[in-house]
N, CA and C atoms as an extended XYZ file, in Angstrom:
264
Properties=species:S:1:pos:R:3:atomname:S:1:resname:S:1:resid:I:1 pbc="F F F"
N        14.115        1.960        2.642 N   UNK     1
C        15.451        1.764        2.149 CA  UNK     1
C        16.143        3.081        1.838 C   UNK     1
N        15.417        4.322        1.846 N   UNK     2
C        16.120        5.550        1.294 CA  UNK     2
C        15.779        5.965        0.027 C   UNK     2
N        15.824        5.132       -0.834 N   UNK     3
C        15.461        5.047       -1.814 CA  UNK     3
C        14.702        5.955       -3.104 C   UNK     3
N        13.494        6.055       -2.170 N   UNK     4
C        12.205        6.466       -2.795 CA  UNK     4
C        11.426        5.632       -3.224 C   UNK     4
N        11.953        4.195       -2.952 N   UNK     5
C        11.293        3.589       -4.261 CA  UNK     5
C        10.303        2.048       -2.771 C   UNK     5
N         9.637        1.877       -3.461 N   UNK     6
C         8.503        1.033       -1.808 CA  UNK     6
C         8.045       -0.097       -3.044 C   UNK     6
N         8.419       -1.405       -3.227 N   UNK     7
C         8.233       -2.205       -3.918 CA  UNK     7
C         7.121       -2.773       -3.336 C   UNK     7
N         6.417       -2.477       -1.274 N   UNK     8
C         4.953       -3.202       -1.618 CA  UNK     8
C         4.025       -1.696       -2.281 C   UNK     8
N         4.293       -0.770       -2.309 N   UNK     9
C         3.179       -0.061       -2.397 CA  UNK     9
C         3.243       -0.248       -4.561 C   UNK     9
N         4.425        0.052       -5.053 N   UNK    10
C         4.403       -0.838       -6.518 CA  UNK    10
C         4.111       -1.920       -6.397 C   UNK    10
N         2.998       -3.147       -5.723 N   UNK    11
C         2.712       -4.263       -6.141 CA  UNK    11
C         1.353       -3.982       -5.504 C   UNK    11
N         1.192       -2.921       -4.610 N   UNK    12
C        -0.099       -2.692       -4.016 CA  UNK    12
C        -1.536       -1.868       -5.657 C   UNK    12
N        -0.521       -1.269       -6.144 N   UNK    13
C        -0.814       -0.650       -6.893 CA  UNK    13
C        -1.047       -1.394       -8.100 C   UNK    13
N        -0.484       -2.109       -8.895 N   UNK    14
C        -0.594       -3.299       -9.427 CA  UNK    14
C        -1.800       -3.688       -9.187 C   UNK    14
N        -2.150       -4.528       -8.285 N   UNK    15
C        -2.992       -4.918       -8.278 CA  UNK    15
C        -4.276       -4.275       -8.269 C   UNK    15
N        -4.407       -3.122       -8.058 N   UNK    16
C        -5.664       -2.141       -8.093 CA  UNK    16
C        -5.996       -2.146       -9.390 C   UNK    16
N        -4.816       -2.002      -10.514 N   UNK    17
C        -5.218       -1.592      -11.738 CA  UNK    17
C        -5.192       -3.155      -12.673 C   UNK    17
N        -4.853       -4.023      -11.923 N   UNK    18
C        -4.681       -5.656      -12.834 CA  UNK    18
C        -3.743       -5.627      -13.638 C   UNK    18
N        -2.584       -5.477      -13.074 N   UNK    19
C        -1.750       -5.145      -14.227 CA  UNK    19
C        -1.107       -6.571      -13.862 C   UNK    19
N        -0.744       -7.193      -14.820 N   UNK    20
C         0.458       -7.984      -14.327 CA  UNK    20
C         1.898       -8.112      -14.538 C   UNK    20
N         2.499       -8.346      -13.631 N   UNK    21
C         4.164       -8.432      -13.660 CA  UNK    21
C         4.534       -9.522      -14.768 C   UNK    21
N         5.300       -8.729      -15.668 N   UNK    22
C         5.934       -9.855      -16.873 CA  UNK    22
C         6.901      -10.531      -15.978 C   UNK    22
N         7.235      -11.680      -16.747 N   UNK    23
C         7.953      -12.666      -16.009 CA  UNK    23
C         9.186      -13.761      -17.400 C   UNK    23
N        10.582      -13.142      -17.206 N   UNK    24
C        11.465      -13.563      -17.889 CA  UNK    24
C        12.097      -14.450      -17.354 C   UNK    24
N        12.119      -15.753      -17.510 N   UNK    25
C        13.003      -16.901      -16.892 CA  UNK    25
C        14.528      -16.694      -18.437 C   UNK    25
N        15.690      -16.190      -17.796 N   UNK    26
C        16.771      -16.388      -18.589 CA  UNK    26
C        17.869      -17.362      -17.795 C   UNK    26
N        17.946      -18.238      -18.585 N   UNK    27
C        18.830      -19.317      -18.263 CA  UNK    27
C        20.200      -19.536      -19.283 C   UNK    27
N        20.807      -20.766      -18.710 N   UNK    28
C        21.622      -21.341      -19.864 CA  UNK    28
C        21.185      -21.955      -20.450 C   UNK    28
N        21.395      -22.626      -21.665 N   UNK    29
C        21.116      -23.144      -23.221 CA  UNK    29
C        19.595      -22.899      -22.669 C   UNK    29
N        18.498      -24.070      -22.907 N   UNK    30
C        17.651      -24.106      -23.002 CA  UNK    30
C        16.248      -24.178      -21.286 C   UNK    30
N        17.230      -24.131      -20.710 N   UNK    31
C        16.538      -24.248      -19.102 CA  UNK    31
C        15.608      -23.329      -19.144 C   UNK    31
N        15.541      -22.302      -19.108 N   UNK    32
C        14.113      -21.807      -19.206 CA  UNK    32
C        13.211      -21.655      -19.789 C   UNK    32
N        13.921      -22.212      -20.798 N   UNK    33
C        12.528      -21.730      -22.280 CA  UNK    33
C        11.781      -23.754      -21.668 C   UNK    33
N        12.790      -24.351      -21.172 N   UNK    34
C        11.937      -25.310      -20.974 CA  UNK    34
C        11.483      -25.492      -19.820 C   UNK    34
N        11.523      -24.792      -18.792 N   UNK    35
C        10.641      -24.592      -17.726 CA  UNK    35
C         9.527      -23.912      -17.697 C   UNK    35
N         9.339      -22.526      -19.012 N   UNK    36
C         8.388      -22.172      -19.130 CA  UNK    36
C         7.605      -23.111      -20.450 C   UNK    36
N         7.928      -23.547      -20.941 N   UNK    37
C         7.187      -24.476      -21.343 CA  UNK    37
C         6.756      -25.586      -20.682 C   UNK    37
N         7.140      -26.327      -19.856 N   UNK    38
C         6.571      -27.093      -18.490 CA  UNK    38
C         5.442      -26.537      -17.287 C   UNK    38
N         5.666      -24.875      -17.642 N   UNK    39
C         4.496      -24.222      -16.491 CA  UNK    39
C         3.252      -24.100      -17.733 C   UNK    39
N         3.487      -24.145      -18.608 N   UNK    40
C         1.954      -23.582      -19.995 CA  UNK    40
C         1.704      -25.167      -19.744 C   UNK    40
N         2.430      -26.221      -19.727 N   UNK    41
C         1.643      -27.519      -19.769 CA  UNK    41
C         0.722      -27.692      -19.025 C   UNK    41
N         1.199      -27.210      -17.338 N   UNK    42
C         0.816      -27.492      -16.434 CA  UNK    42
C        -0.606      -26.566      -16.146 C   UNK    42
N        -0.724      -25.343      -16.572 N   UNK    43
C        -1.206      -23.985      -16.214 CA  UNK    43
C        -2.328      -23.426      -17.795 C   UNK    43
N        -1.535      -23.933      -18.660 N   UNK    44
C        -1.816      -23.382      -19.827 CA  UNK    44
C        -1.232      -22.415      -20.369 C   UNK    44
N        -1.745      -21.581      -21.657 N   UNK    45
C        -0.949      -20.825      -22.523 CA  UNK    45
C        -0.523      -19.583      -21.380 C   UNK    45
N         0.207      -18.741      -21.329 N   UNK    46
C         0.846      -17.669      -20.067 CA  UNK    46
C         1.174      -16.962      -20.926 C   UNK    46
N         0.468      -15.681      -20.960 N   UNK    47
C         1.027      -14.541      -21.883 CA  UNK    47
C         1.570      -13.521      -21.208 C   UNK    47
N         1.963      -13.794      -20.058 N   UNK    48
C         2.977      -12.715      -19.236 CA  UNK    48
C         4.260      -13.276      -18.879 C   UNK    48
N         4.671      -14.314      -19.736 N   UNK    49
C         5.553      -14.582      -19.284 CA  UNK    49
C         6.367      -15.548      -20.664 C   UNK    49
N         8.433      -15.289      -20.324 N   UNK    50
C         8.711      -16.140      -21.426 CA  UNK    50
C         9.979      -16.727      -21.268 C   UNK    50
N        10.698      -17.466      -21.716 N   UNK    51
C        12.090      -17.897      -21.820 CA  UNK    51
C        13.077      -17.403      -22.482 C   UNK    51
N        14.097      -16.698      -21.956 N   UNK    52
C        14.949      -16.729      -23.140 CA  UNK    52
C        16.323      -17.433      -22.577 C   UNK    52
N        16.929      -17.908      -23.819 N   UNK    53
C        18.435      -18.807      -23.420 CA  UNK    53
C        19.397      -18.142      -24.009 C   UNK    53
N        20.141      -18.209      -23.051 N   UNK    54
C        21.967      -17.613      -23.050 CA  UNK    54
C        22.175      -19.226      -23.914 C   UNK    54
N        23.265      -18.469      -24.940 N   UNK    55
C        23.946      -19.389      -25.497 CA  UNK    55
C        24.973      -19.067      -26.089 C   UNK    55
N        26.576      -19.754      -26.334 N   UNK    56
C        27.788      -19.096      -26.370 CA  UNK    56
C        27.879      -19.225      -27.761 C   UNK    56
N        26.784      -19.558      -28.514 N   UNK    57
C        26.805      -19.023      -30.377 CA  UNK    57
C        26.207      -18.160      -30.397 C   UNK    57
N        25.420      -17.219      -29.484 N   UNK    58
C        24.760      -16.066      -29.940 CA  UNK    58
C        25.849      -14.600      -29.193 C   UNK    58
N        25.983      -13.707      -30.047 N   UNK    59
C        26.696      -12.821      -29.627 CA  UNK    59
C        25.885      -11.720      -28.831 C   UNK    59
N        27.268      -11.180      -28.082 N   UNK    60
C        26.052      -10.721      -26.267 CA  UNK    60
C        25.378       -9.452      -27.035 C   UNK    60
N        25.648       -9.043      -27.729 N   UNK    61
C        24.801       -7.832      -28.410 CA  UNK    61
C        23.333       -8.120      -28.452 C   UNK    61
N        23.332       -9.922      -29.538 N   UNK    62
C        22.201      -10.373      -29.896 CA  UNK    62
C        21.421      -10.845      -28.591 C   UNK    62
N        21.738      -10.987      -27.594 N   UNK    63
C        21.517      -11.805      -26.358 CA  UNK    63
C        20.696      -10.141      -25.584 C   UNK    63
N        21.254       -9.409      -25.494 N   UNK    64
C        20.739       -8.495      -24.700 CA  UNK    64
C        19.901       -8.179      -25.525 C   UNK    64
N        19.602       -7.640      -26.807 N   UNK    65
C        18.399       -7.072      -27.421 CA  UNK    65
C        17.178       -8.130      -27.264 C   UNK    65
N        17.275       -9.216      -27.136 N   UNK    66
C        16.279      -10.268      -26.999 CA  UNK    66
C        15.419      -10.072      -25.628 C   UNK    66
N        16.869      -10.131      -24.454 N   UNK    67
C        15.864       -9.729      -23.236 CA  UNK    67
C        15.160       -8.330      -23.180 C   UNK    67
N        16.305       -7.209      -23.974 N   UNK    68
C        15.180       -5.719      -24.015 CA  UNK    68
C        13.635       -6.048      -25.026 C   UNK    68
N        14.302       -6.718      -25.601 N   UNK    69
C        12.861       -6.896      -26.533 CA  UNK    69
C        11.451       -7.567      -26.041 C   UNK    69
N        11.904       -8.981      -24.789 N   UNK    70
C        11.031       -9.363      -24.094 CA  UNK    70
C        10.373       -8.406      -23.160 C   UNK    70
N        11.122       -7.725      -22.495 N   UNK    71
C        11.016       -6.776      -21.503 CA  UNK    71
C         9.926       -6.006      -21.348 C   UNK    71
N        10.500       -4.970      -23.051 N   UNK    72
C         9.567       -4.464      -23.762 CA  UNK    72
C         7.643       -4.658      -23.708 C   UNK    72
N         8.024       -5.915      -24.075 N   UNK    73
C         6.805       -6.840      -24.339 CA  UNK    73
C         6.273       -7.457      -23.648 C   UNK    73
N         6.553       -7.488      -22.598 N   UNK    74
C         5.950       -8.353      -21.334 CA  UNK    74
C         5.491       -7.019      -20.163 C   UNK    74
N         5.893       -5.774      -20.117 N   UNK    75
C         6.015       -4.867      -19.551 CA  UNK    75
C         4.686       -4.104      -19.680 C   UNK    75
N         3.220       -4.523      -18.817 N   UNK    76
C         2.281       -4.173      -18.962 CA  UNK    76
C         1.965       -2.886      -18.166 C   UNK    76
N         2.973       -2.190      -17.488 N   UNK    77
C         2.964       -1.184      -16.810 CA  UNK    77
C         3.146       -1.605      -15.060 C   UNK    77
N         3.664       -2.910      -14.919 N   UNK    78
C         3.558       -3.268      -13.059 CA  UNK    78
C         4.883       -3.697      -13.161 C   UNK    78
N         5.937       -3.825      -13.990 N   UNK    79
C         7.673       -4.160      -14.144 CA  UNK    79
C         7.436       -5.059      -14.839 C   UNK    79
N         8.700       -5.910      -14.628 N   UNK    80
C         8.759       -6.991      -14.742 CA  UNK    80
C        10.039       -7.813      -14.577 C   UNK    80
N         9.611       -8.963      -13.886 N   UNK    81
C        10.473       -9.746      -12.892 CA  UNK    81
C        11.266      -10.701      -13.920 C   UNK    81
N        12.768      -10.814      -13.423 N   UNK    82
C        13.771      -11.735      -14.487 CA  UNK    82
C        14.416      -12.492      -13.488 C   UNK    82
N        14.074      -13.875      -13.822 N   UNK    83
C        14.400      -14.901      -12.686 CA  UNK    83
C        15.957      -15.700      -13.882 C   UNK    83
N        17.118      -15.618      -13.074 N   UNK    84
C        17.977      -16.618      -13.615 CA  UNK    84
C        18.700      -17.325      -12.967 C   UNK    84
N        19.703      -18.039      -13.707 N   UNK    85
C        20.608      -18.839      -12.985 CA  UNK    85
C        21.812      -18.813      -13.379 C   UNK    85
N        22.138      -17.378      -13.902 N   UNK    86
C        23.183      -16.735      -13.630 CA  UNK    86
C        23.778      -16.021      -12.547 C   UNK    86
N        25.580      -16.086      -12.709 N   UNK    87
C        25.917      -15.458      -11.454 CA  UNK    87
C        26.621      -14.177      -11.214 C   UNK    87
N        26.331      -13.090      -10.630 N   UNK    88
C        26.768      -11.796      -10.930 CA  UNK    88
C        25.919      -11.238      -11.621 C   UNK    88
């Protein structure tokens, strides 16, 4: 891509060292926190991974420190992937 940057050789690498990719499902109101609660049912407890919900009573200040804070915390050294269903 030009880049510098080779996303298989960062997942090749990953896996050498077991790292795993955190995994943020951010949705509206509650959609992901209840999809990831539907995959721990299915799978069990998942500590690489979490929900957070957009919601138009929380102010976007409070909304973004939540996902830096997951980020943070889910970020075992291999990234970590943010799946939503937002647009833009």
């Amino acid at each position: 891509m030009g880049d510098g940057f080779d996303e298989h050789e960062l997942v090749a690498e990953a896996f050498e060292q077991k790292e795993a990719v955190g995994i943020i499902i951010v949705s509206h109101v509650d959609l992901g926190s209840s999809l990831f609660r539907a995959a721990e049912f299915l799978l069990g407890t998942q500590y690489d991974c979490c929900g957070v919900s957009i919601n138009t009573s929380h102010d976007v200040s409070e909304t973004v420190q939540r996902l830096e804070d997951a980020a943070t915390r889910l970020d075992q050294g291999a990234g970590v992937l943010i799946l939503t269903d937002m647009f833009g």
